[in-house]
VMD Tcl script that builds the backbone (N, CA, C; Angstrom):
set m [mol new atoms 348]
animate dup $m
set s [atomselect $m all]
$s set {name element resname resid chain x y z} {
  {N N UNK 1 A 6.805 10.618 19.833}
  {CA C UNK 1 A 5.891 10.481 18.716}
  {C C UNK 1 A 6.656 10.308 17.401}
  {N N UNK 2 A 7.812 10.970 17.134}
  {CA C UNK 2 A 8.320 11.131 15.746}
  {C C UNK 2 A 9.177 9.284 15.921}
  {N N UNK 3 A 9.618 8.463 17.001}
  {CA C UNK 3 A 9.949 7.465 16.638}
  {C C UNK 3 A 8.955 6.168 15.967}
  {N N UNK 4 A 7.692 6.709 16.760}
  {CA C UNK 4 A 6.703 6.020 16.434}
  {C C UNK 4 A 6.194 6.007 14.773}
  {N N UNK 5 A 6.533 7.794 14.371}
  {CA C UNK 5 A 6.237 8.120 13.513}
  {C C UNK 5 A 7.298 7.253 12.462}
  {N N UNK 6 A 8.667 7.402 12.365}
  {CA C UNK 6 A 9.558 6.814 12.293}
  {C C UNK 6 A 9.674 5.037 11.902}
  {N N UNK 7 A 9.365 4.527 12.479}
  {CA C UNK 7 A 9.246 2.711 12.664}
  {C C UNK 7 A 7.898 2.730 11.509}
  {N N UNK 8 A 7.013 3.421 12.148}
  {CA C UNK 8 A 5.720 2.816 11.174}
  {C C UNK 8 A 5.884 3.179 9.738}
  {N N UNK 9 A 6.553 4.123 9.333}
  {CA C UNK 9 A 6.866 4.801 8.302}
  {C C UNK 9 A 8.070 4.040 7.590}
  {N N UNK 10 A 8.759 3.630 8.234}
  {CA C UNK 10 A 9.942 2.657 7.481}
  {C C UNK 10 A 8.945 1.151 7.058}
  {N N UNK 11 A 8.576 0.865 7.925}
  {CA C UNK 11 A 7.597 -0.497 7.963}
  {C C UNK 11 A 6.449 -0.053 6.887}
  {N N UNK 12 A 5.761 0.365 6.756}
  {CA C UNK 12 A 4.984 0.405 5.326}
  {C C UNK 12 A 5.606 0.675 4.336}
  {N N UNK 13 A 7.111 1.253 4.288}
  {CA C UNK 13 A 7.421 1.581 3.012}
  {C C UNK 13 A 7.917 0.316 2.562}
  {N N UNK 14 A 8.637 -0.379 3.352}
  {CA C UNK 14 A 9.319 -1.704 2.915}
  {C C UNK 14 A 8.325 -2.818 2.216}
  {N N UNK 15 A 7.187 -2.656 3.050}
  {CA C UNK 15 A 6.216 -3.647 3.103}
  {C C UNK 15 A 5.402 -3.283 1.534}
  {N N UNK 16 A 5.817 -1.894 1.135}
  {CA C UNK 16 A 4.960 -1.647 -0.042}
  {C C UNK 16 A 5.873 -2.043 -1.123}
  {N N UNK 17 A 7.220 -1.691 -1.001}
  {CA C UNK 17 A 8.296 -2.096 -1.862}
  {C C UNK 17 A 8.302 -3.388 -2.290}
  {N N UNK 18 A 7.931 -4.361 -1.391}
  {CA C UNK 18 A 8.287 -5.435 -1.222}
  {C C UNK 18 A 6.962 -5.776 -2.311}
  {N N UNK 19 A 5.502 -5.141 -2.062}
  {CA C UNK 19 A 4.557 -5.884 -2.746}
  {C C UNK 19 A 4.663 -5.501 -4.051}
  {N N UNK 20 A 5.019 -4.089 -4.318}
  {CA C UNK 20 A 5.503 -3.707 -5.809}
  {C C UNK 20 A 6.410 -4.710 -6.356}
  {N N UNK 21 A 7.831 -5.294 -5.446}
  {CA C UNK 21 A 8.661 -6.431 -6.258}
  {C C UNK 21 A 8.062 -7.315 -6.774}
  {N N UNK 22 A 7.408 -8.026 -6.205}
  {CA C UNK 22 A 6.092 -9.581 -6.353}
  {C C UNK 22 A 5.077 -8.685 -7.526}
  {N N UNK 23 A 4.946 -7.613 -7.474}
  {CA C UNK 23 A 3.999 -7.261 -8.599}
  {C C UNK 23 A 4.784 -7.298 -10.045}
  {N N UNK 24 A 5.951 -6.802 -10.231}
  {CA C UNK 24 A 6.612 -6.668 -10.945}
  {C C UNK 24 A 7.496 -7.970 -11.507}
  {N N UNK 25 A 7.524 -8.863 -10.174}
  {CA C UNK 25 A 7.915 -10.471 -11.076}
  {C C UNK 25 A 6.935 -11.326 -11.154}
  {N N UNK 26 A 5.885 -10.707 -11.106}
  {CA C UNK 26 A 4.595 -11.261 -12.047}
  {C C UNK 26 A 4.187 -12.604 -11.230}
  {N N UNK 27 A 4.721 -12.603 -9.040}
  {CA C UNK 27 A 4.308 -13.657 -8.270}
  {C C UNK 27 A 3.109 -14.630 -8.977}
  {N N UNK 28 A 2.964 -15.848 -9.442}
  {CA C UNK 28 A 1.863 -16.452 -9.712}
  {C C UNK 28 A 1.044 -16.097 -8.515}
  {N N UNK 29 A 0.758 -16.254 -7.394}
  {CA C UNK 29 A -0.100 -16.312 -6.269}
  {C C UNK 29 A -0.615 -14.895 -6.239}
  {N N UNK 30 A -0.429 -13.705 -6.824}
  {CA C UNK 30 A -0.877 -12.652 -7.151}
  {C C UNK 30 A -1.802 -12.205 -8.693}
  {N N UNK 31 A -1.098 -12.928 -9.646}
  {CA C UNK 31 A -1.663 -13.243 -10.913}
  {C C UNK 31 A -2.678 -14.294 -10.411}
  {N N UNK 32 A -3.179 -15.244 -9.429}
  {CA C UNK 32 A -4.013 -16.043 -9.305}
  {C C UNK 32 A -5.621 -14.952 -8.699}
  {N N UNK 33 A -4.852 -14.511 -7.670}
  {CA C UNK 33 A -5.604 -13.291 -6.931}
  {C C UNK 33 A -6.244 -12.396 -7.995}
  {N N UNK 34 A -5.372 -11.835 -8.903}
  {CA C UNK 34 A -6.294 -10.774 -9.766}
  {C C UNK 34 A -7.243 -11.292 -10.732}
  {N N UNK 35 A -7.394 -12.842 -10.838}
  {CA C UNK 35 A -8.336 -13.481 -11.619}
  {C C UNK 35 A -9.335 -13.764 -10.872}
  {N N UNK 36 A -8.994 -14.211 -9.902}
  {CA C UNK 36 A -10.297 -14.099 -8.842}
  {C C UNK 36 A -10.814 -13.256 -8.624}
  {N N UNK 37 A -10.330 -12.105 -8.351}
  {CA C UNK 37 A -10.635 -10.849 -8.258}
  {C C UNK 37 A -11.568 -10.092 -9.625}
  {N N UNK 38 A -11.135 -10.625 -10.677}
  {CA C UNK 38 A -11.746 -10.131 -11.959}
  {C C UNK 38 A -10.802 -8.949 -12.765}
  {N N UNK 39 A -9.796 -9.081 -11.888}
  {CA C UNK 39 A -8.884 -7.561 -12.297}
  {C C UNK 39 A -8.361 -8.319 -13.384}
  {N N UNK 40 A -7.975 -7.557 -14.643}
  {CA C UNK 40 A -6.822 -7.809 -15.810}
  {C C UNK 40 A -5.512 -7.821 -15.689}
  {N N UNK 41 A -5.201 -8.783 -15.944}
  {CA C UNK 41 A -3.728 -9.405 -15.299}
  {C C UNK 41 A -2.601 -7.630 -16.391}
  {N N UNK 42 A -3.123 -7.293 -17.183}
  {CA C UNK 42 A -2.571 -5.991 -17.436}
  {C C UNK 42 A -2.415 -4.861 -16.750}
  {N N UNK 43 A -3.047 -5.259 -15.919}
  {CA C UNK 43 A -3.191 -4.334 -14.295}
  {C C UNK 43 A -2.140 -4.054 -13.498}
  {N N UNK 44 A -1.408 -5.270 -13.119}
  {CA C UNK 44 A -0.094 -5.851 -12.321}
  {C C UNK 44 A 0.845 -4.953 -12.373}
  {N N UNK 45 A 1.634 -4.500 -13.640}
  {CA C UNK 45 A 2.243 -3.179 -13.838}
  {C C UNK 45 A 2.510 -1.700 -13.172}
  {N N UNK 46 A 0.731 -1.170 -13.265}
  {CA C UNK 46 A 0.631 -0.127 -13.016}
  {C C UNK 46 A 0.476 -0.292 -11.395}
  {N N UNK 47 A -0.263 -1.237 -11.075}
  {CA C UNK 47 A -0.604 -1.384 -9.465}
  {C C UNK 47 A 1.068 -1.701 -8.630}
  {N N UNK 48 A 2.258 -2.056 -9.381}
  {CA C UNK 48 A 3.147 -2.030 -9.061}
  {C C UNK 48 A 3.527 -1.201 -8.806}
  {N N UNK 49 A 3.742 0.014 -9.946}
  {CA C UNK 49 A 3.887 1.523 -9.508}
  {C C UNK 49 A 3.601 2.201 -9.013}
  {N N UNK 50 A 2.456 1.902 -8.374}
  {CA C UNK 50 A 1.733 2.750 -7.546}
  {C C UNK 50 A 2.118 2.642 -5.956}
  {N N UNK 51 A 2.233 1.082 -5.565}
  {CA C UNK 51 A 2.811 0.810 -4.511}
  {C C UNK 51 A 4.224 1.260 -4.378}
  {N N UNK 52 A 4.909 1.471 -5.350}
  {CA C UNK 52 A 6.704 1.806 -5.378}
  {C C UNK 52 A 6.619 3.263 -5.007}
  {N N UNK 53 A 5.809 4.077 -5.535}
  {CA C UNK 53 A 5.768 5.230 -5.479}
  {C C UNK 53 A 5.162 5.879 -4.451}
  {N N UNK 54 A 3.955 5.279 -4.031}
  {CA C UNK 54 A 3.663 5.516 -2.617}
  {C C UNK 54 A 4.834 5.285 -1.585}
  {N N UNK 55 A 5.315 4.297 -1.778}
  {CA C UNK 55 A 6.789 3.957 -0.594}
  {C C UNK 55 A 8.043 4.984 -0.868}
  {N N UNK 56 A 8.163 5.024 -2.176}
  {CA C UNK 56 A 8.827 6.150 -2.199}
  {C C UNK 56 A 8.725 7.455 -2.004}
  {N N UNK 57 A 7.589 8.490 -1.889}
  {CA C UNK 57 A 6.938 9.138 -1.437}
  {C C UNK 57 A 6.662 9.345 -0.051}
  {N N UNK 58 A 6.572 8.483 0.757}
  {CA C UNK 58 A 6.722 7.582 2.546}
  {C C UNK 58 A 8.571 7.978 2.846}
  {N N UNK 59 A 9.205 8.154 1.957}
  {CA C UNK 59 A 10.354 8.166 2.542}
  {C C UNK 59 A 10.866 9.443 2.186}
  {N N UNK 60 A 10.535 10.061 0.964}
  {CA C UNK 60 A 10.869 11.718 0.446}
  {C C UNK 60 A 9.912 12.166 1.839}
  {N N UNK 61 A 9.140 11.837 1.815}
  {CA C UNK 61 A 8.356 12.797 3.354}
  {C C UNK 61 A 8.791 12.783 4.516}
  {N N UNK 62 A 10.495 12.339 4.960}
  {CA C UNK 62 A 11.042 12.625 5.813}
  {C C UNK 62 A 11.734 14.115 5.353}
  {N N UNK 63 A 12.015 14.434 4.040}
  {CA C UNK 63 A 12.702 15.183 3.810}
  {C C UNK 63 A 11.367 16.767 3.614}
  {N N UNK 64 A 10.269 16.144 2.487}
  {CA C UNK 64 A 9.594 16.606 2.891}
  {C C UNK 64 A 8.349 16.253 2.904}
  {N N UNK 65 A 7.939 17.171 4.216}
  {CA C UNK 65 A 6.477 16.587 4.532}
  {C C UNK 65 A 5.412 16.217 3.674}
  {N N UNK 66 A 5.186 17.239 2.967}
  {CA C UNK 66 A 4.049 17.597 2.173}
  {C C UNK 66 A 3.654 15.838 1.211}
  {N N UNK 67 A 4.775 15.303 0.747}
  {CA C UNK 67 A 5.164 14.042 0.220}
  {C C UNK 67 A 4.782 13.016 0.763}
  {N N UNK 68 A 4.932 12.908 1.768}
  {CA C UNK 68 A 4.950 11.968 2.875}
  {C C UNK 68 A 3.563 12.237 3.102}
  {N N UNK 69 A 2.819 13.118 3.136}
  {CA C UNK 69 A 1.193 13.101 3.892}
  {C C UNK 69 A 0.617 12.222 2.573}
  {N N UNK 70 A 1.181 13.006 1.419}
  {CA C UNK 70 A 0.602 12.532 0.212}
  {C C UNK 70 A 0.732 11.357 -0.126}
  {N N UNK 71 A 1.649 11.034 0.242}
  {CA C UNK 71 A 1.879 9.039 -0.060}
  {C C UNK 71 A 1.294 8.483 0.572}
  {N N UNK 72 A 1.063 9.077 1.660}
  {CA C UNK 72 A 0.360 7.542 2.870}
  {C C UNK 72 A -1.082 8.087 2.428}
  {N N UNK 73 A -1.459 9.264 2.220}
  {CA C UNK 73 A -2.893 9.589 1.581}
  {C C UNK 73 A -3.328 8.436 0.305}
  {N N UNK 74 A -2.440 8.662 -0.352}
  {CA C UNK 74 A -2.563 8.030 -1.835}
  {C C UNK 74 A -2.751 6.455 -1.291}
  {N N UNK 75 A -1.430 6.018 -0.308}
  {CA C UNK 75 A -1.851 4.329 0.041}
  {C C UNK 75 A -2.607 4.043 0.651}
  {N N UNK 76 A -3.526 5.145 1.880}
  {CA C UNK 76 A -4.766 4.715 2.597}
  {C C UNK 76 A -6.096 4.211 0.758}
  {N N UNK 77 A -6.280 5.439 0.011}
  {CA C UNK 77 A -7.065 5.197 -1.009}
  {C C UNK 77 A -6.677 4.156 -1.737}
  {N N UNK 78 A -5.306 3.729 -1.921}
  {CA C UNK 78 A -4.912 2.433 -2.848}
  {C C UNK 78 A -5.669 1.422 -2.030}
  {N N UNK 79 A -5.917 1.213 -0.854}
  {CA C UNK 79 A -5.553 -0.306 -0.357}
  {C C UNK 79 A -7.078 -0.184 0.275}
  {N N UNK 80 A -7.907 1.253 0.668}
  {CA C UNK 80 A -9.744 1.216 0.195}
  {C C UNK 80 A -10.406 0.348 -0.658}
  {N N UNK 81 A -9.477 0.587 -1.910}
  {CA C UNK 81 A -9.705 0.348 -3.300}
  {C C UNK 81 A -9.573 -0.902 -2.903}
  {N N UNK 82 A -8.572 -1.506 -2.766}
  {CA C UNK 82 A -7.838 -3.119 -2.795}
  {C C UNK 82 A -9.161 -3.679 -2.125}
  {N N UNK 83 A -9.525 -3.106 -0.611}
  {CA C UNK 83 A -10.588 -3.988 -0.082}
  {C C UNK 83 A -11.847 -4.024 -0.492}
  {N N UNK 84 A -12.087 -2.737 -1.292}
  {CA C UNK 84 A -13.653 -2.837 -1.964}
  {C C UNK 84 A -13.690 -3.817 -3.302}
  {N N UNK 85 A -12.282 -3.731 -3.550}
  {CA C UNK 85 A -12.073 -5.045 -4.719}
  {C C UNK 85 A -12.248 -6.376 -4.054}
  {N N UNK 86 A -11.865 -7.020 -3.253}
  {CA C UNK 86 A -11.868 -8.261 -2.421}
  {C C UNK 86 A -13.271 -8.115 -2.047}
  {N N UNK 87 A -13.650 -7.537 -1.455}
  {CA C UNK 87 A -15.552 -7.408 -0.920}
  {C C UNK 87 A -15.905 -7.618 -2.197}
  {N N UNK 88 A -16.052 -6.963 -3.281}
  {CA C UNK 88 A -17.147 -7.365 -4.156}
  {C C UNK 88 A -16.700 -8.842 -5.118}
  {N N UNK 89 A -15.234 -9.336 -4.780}
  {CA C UNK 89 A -15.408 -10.804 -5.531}
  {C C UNK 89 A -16.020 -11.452 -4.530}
  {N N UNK 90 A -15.972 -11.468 -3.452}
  {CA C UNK 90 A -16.120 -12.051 -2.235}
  {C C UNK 90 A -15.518 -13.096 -2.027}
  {N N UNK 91 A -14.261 -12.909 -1.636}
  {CA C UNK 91 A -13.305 -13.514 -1.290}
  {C C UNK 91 A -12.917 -13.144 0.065}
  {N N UNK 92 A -13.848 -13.193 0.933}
  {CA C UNK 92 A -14.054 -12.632 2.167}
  {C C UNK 92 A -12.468 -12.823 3.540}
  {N N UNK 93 A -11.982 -13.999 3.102}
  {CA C UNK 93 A -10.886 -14.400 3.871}
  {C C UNK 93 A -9.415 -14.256 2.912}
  {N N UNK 94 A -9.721 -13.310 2.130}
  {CA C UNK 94 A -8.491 -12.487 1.331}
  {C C UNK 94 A -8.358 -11.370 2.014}
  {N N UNK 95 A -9.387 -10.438 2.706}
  {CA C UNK 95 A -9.572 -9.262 3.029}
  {C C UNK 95 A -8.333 -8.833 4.108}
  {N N UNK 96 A -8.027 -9.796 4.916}
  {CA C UNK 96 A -6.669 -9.562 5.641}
  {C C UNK 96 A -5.387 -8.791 4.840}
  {N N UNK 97 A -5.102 -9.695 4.218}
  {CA C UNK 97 A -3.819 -8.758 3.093}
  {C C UNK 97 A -3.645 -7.341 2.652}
  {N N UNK 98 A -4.921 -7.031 1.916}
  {CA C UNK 98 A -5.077 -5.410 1.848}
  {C C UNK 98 A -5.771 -4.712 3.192}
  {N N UNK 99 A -5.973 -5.409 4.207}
  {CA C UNK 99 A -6.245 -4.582 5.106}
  {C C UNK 99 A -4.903 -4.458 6.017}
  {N N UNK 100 A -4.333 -5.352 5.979}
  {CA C UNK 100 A -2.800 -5.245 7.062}
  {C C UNK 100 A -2.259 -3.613 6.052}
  {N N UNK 101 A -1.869 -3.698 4.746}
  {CA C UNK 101 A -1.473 -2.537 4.543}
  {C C UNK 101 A -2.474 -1.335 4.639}
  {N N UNK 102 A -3.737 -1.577 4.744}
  {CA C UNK 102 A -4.425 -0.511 4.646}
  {C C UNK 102 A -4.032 0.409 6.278}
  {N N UNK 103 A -3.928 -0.962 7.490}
  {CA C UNK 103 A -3.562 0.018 8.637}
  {C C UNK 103 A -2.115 0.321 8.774}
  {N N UNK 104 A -1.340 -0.155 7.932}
  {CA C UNK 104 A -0.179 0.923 7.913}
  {C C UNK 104 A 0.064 2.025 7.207}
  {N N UNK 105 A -0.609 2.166 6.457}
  {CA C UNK 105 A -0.312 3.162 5.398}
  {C C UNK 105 A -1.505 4.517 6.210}
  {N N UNK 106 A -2.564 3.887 7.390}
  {CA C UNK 106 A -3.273 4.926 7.684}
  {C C UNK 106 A -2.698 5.251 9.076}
  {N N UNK 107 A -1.921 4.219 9.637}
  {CA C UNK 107 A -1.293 4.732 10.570}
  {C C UNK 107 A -0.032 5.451 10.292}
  {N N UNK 108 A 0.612 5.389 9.379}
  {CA C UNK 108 A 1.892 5.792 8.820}
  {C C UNK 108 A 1.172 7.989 8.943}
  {N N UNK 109 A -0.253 7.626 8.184}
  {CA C UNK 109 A -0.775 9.022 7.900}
  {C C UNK 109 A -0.694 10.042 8.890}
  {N N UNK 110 A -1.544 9.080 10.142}
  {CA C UNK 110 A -1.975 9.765 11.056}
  {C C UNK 110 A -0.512 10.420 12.073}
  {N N UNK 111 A 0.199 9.315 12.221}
  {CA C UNK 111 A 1.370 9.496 12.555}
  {C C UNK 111 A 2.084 10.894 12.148}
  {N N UNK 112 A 2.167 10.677 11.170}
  {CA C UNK 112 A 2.763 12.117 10.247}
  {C C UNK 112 A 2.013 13.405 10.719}
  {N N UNK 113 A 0.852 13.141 10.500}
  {CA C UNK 113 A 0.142 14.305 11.089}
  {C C UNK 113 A 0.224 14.699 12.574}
  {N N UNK 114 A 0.013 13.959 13.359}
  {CA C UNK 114 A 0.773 14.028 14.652}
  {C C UNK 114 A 1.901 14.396 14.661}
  {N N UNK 115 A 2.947 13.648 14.381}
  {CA C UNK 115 A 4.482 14.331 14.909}
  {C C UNK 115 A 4.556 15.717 14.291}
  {N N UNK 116 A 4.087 16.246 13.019}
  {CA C UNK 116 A 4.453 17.587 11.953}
  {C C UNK 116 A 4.031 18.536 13.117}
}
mol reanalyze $m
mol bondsrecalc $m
mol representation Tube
mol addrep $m
């Protein structure tokens, strides 16, 4: 269980890192998304940090737990959020993107809770 726990837990953190980078160099194809979306491209920033910190948080929770429940907690609700944002522009065939992280970050959870 703890390798399982392990792999999925490296794999969302990267995968969140990675979307915080593209948030933070201001990807056009993401700045296109948050206009569609209706979000304020002043947004991009903070939603960066949030993903960095959740991943970083994903990886202090090897050291300690308590961190680690809390990050993948915090990224299951980030990426809720993300899809109730995509549902109400209705951009119905966007919904993949925040849902691929939504099941890692809830499998990353459950995981944790299992192996602890």
């Amino acid at each position: 269980m703890f390798t399982a726990y392990l792999v999925v837990t490296l794999l969302t953190a990267a995968a969140n890192l990675a979307a915080a980078l593209a948030d933070f160099l201001r990807a056009e194809w993401i700045l296109g998304n948050m206009d569609a979306y209706g979000l304020p491209r002043s947004w991009i920033n903070p939603l960066g940090v949030l993903k960095a910190a959740g991943a970083l948080g994903l990886l202090a929770g090897f050291a300690v737990p308590a961190l680690g429940i809390a990050a993948a907690a915090g990224l299951v609700l980030y990426f809720l959020g993300a899809m109730l944002t995509v549902a109400r522009a209705r951009w119905y065939r966007h919904l993949g993107y925040p849902g691929v992280f939504l099941l890692l970050a809830a499998g990353s959870l459950t995981l944790h809770l299992l192996a602890a």
